[in-house]
Residue, then its C-alpha position, 0 to 999 in steps of 0.5 A: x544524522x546528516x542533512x543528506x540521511x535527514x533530506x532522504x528519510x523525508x524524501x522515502x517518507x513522502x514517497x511512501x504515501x501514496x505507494x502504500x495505498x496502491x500497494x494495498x489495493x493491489x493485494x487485495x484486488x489479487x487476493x481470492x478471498x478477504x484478507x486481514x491485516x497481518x497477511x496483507x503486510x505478510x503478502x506485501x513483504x513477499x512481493x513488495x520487496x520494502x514497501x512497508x518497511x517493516x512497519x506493519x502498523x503503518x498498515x491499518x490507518x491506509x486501511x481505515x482511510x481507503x475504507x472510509x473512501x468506499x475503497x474497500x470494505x471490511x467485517x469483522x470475524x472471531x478468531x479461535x487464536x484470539x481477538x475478533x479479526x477484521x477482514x478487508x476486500x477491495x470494492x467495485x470503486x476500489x478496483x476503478x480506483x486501482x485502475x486510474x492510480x496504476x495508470x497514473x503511477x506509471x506514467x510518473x514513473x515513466x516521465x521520472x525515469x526518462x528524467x533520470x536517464x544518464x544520471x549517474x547514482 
């Protein structure tokens, strides 16, 4: 792998940090009904066009960490197909948290692609 391919796999790595967290908040603040893991990559593959990537267990340490911020919570069902599932849903602070990041995303958004104006991929 070039330099160039190294410095654009760091670079969609570092991106992908904080956009997966939004991400995930926003499934779950749409979602009607707690979610577990797989359908929540599943919904984020339908309408995040790549934010995962394709790497699912990416997923459950975001998940584990938003938990442990208060962001979401989860529990724990059985599953007639096999083992226990854990099923999330965004808190009250999660959908503040989702509130706040949104507005943050899109104003760093706005201000990069003001940046980025007139240049020429």
């Amino acid at each position: 792998m070039g330099e160039i391919e190294a410095q654009l796999k760091k670079f969609q790595k570092e991106l992908s940090a904080g956009t997966v967290s939004l991400a995930l908040l926003a499934v779950l603040a749409q979602a009607p009904e707690p979610l577990y893991g797989y359908l929540i990559a599943k919904r984020l593959e339908q309408v995040g066009e790549g934010v995962l990537s394709g790497k699912q267990s990416a997923l459950y340490p975001v998940l584990r960490n938003l938990e442990g911020a208060g962001l979401l919570e989860s529990h724990v069902e059985p599953s007639v197909s096999g083992p226990p599932r854990r099923y999330y849903h965004i808190t009250g602070e999660g959908r503040e948290a989702l509130g706040q990041w949104t507005a943050a995303w899109r104003a760093t958004r706005d201000s990069v692609d003001s940046v980025l104006e007139g240049v020429s991929a």
